[in-house]
ZABA-353216 format. One line per field, with one value per residue (C-alpha): residue number from 1; residue in one letter; x, y, z. Coordinates in steps of 0.001 Angstrom, whole numbers, plus 524288, in hexadecimal, padded with zeros to 5 digits. Layout:
<pts>
n = NUM	...
res = A	...
xx = X	...
yy = Y	...
zz = Z	...
</pts>
This chain:
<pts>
n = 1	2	3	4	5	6	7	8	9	10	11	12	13	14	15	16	17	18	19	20	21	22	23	24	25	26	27	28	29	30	31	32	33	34	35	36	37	38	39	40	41	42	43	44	45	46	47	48	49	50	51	52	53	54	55	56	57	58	59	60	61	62	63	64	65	66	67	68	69	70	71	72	73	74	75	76	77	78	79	80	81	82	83	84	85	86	87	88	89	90	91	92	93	94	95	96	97	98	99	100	101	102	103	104	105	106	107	108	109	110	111	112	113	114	115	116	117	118	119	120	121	122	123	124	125	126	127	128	129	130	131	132	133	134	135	136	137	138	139	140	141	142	143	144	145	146	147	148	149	150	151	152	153	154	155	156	157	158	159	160	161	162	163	164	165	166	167	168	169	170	171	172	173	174	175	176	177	178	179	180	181	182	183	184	185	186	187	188	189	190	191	192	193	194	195	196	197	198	199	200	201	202	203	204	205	206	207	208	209	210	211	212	213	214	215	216	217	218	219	220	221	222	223	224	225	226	227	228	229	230	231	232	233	234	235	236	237	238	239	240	241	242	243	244	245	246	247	248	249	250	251	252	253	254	255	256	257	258	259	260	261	262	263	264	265	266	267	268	269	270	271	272	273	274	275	276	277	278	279	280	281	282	283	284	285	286	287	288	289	290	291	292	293	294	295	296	297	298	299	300	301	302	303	304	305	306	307	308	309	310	311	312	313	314	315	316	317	318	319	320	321	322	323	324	325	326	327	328	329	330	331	332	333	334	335	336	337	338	339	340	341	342	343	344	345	346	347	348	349	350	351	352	353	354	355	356	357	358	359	360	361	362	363	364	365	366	367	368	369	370	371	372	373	374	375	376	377	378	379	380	381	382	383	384	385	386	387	388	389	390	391	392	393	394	395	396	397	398	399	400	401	402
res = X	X	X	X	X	X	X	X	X	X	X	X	X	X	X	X	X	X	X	X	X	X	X	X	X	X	X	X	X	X	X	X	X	X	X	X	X	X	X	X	X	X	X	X	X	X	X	X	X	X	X	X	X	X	X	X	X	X	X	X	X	X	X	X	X	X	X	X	X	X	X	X	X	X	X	X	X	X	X	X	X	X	X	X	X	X	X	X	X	X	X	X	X	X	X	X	X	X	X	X	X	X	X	X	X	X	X	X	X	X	X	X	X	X	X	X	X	X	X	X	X	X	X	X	X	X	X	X	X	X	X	X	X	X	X	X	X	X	X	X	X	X	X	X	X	X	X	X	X	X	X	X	X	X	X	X	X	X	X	X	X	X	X	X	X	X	X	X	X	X	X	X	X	X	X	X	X	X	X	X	X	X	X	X	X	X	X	X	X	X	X	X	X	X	X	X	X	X	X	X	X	X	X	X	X	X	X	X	X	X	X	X	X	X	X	X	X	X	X	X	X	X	X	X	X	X	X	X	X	X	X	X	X	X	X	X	X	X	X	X	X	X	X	X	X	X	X	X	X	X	X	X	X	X	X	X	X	X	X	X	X	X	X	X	X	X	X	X	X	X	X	X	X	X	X	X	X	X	X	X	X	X	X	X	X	X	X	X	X	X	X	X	X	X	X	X	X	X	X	X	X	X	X	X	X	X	X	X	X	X	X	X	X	X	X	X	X	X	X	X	X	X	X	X	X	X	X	X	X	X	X	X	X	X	X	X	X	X	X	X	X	X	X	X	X	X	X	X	X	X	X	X	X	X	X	X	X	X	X	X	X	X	X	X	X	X	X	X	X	X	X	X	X	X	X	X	X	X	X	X	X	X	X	X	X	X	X	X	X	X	X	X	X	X	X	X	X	X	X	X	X	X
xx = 85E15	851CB	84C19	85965	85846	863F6	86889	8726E	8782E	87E9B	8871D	89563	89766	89C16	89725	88A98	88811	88E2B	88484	87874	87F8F	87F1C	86FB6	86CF3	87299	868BC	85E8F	85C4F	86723	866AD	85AB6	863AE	87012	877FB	8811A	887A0	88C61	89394	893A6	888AE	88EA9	88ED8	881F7	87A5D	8838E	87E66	86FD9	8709B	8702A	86460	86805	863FD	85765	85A18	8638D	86952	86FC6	87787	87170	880E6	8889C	8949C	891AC	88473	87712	87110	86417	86BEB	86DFA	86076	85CA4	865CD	861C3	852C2	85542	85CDE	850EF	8547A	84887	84EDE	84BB1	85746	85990	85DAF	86825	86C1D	87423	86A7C	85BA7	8598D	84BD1	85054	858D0	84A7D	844BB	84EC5	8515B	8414B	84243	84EBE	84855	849AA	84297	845DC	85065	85839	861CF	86CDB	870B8	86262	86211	85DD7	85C0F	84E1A	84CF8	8560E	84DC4	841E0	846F7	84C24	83F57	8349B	83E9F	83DD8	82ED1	82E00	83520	82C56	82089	82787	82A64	81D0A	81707	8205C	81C86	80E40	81198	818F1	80CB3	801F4	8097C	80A64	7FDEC	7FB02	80307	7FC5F	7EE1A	7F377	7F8A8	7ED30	7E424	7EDF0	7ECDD	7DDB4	7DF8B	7E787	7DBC4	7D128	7D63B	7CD3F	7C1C1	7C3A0	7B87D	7C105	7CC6C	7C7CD	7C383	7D1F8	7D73F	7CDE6	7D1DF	7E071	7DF13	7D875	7E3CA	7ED6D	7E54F	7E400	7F1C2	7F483	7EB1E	7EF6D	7FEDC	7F9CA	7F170	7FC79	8081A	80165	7FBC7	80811	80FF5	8083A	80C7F	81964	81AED	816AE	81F24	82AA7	82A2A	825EB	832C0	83A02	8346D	83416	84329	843FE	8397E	83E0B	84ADC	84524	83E6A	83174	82917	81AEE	81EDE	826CE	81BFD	811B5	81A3F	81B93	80C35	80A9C	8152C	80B87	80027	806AB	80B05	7FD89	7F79A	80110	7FCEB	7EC4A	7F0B5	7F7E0	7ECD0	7E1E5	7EBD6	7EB6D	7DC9E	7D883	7E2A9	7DBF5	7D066	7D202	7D775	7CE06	7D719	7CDAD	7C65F	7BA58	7BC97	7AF2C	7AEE1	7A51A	7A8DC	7A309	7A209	7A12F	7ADD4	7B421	7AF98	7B251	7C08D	7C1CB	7BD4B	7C4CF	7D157	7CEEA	7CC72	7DA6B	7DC05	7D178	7D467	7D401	7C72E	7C136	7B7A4	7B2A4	7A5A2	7A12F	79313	78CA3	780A5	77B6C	780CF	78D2B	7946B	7961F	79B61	7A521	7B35B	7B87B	7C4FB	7BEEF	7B473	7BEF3	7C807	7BAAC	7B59B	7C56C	7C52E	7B97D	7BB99	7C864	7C359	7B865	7C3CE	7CBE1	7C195	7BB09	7C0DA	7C755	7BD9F	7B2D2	7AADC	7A9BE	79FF3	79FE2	794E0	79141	7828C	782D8	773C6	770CF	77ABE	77EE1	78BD5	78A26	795BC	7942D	79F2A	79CBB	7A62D	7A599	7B070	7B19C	7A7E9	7A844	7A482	799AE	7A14E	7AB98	7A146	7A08A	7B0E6	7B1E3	7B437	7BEC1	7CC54	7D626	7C88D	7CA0D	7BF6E	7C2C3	7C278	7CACF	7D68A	7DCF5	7D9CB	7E34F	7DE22	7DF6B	7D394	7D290	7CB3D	7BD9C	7C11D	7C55E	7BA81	7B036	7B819	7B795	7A85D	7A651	7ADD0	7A358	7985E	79570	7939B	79946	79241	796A6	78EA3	79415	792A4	79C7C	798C0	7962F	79FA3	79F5D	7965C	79CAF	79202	79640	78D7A	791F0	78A10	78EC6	78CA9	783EF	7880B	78C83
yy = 82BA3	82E40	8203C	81918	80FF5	80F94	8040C	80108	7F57C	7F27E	7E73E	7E4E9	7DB7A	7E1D8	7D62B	7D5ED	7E307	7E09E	7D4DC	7DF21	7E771	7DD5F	7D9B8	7E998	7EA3C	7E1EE	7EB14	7F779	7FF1B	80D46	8088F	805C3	80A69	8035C	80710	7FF0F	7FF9D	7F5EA	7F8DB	7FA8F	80658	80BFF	8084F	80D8D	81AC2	8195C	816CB	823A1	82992	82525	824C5	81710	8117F	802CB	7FC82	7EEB3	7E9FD	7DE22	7D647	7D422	7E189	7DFF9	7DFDD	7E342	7DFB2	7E544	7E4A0	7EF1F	7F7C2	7F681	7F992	80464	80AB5	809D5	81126	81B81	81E9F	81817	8140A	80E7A	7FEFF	7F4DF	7E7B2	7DC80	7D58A	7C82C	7BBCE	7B3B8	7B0DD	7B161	7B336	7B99B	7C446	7C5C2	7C9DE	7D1E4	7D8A7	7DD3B	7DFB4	7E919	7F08D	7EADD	7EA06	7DD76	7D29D	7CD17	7C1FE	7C459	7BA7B	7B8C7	7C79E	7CABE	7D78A	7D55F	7D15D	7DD61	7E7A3	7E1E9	7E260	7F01C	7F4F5	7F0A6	7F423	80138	8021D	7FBF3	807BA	81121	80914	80CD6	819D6	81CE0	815E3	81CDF	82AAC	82669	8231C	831D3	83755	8327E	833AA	84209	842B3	83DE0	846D3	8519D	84DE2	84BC4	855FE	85EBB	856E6	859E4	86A11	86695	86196	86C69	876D2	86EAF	86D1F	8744C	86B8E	85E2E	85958	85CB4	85942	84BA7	84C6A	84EC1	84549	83BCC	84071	83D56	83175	82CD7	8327C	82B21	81F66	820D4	82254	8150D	80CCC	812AF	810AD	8038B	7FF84	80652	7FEC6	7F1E0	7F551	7FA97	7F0A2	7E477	7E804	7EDBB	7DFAD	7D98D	7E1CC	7DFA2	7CF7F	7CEE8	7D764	7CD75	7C16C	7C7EB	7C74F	7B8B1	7B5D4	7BBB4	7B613	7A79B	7AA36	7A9C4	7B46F	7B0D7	7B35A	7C116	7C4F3	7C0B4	7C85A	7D3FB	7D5A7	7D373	7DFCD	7E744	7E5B1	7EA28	7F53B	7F835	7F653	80081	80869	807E6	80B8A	81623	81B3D	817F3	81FDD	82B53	82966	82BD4	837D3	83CAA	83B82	83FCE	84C29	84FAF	84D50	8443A	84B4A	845A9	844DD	83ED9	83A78	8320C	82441	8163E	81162	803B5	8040E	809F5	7FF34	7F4C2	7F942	7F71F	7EC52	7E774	7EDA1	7E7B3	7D9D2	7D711	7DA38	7D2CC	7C70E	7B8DD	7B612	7C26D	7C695	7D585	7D75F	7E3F4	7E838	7F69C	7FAEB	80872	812CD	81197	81FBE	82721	8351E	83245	8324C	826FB	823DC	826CA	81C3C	812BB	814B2	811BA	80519	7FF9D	8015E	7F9C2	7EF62	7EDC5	7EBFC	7E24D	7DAD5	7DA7F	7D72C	7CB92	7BE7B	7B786	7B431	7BCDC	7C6C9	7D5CE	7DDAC	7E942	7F0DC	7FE50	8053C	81259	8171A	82636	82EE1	82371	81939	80C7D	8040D	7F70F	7EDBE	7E0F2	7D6C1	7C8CE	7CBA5	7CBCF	7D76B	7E28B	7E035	7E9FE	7F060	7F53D	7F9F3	8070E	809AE	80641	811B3	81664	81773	80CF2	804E1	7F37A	7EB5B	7E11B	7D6F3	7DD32	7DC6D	7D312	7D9D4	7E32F	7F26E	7FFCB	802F3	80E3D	80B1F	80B38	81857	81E66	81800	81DCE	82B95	82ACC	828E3	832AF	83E5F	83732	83744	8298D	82003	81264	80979	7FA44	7ECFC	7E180	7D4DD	7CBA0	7C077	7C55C	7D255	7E087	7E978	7F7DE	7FFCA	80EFE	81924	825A3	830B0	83227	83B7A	839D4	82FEF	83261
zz = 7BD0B	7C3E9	7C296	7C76D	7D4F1	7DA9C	7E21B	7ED48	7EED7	7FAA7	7FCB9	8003B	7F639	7E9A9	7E260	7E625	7E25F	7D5ED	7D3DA	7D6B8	7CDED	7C334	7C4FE	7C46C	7B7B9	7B0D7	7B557	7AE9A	7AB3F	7B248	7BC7C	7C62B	7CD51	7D5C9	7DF47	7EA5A	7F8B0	7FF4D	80D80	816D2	81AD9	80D14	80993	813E0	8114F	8039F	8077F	80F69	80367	7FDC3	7F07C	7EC7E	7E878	7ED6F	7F715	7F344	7FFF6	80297	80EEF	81434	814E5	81CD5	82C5A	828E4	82234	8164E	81F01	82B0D	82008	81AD5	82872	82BC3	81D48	820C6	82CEA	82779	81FD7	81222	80979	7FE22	7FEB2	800B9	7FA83	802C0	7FAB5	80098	7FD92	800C4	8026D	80FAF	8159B	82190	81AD8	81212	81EBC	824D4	81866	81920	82511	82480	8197B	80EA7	800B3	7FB58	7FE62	7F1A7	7F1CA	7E9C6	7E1E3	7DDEF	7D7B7	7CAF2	7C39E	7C49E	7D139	7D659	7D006	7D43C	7E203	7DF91	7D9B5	7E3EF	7ED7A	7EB42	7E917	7F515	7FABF	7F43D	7FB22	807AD	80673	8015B	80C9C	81719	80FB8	811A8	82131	8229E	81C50	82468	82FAD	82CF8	82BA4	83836	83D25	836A3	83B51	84895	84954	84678	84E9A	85BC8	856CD	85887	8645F	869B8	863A9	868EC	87592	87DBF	8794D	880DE	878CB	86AC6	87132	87278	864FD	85F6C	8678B	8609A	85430	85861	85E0E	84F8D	84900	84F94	84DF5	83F9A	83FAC	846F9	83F76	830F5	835DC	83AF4	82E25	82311	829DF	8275B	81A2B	81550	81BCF	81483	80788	8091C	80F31	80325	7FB0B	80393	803B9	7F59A	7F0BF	7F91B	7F161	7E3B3	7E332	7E7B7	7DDAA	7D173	7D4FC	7D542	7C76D	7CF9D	7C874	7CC07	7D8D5	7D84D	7CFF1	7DBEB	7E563	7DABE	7DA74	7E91C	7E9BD	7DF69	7E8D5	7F445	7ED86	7EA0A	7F754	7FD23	7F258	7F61F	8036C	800AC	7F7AF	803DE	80E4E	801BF	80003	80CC6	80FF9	80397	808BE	815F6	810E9	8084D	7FAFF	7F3B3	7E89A	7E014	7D134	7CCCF	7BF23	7B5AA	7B57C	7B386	7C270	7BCB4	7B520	7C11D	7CC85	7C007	7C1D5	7CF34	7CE46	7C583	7CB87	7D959	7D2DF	7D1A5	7DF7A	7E53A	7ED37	7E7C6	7E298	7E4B4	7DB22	7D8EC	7D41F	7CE1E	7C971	7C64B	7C5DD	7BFCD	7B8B9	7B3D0	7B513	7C1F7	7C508	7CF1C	7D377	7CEA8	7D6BC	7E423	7DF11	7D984	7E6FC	7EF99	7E6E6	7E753	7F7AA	7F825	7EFBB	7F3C0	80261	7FC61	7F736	8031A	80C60	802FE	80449	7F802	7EEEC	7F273	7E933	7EA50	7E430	7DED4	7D9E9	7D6FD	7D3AF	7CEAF	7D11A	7CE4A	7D46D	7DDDE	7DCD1	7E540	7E80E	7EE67	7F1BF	7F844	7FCA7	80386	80D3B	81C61	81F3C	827A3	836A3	838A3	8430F	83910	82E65	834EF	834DB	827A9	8201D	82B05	828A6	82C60	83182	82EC6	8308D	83CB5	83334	82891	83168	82774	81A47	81697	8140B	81BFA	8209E	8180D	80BA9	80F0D	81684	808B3	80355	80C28	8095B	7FA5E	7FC61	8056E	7FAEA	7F094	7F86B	7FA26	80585	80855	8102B	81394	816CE	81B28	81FDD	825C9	81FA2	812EC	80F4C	80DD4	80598	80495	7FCDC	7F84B	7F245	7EB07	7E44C	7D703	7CB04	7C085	7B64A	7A966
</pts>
């Protein structure tokens, strides 16, 4: 069957496998196939193959560790994720199993059906977070490739000129820069919540074993939000190859621009930070002739930032004037402010603030931001204070309302 995971369990002690056999039985019958390998030798014969969906693998095999075969697995190019399956709690073996590669770390004689096929199912979405992410890496480095690749052929055709040779050797040298600071910035971005994912699998086990559900169902939710954060940067690193390359399209349609900020709104509520409160007023007509998810994607980058940059606590405020053929946007914050020096780099990619150094982000949303507007025809512009917050104020020519 198409939809069965097959597992692996390796282990030189008949019995234990025969226990693991047990617990998979009370889960769904025909999910899940099990097969088994004693030796280390076997099972790293048998992981050659690549024929299994999830690796079980005793800590203590023979001479050698579960961890050197999770090691010497990895490095033969193996993707599948491996279990850690130990005797005892230790939080040593926790740490070398994570650091050997790794998905989670169960002890085995606190096991349960649940707790296996929890294990076994982040596991493997875990391993589909990595792969995706490691596609992602191949592509852009391609890319790079690519542009640099056409900017040496300009070199070579422009070589008579030293003036436009100087020019292309510019354009390299910001290349390869861009390429050091996005490898730089996606390495700690990506890193953060694969992190979180990694240590809360660990401690969902142990708590669902203890009977402690408030807090496997914190770490469950913390694993939800990482999941989504990887997801928003993979969408920015889309949006601006889109853009760059010419791929976006407008689609403008009649809607209520009220309704569609009140949404936002609404949406980034539950993600604003303790004690935050979003305030939202409109002024003017009520229907617009625009594209409504370049509008929607611009108000959620700004908000978002308004959020991350105010302190607990704090108010944002939205509001939005539609006055003739013109849509005004203003969104105001209390936060830490922009030192005038930065203003003026805003809206480039990969740019931080000095004093953003400590709030997570990529440096790329205003960039898309200022992109959207500039396909629609409008203009950003920002005023801040460092005692007293940010003011980002947008303007876009719209059609005639309904």
């Amino acid at each position: 069957m198409d939809n069965e995971i097959k597992v692996l369990v390796i282990d030189d002690d008949e019995e234990d496998f025969i226990i693991i056999k047990d617990v998979m039985a009370e889960l769904p019958h025909g999910k899940y196939v099990l097969e088994w390998s004693e030796s280390y030798e076997e099972a790293l014969a048998v992981i050659e193959e690549k024929k299994h969906d999830v690796y079980l693998v005793d800590y203590r095999l023979g001479a050698k560790t579960g961890l050197e075969l999770i090691e010497e697995a990895i490095a033969k190019g193996n993707e599948a994720p491996f279990i850690i399956l130990t005797g005892q709690s230790d939080l040593e073996v926790d740490t070398l199993a994570m650091q050997a590669g790794a998905a989670d770390y169960l002890v085995k004689s606190t096991i349960t059906a649940l707790s296996l096929e929890r294990s076994i199912r982040y596991s493997m979405q875990q391993a589909k977070n990595i792969h995706a992410f490691r596609e992602l890496n191949v592509e852009l480095e391609n890319r790079v490739r690519e542009r640099t690749y056409v900017l040496e052929h300009a070199m070579k055709e422009l070589e008579k000129s030293r003036t436009e040779l100087s020019i292309s050797l510019e354009r390299e040298k910001e290349v390869n820069e861009m390429k050091s600071r996005f490898v730089s910035m996606a390495s700690h971005e990506f890193r953060t919540p694969l992190a979180t994912i990694l240590s809360s699998l660990a401690l969902i086990s142990k708590y669902a074993a203890a009977g402690e559900h408030e807090k496997e169902k914190k770490h469950i939710e913390r694993i939800k939000a990482s999941v989504h954060g990887l997801a928003d940067l993979l969408n920015d690193f889309l949006s601006v190859s889109k853009l760059e390359e010419g791929k976006v399209r407008l689609h403008p349609e009649h809607f209520r621009v009220a309704e569609l900020v009140a949404e936002v709104i609404e949406e980034m509520q539950t993600v604003a930070r303790p004690g935050q409160l979003l305030n939202y007023k409109h002024v003017g007509n009520a229907d617009v002739m625009l594209d409504k998810k370049i509008l929607r994607h611009i108000l959620l980058n700004l908000v978002s930032n308004a959020i991350k940059f105010s302190p607990i606590n704090a108010e944002v405020f939205v509001h939005s004037l539609v006055e003739g053929h013109m849509l005004t946007l203003r969104v105001e914050d209390c936060g830490v402010g922009i030192p005038e020096g930065d203003q003026k780099h805003l809206f480039e990619r990969f740019f931080r603030g000095k004093n953003a150094t400590n709030i997570q982000g990529t440096g790329l949303g205003l960039h898309i931001v200022a992109n959207y507007l500039k396909l629609l025809g409008g203009t950003i512009s920002v005023r801040s204070d460092m005692s007293g917050g940010s003011v980002f104020k947008v303007q876009i020519p719209v059609g005639e309302s309904k």
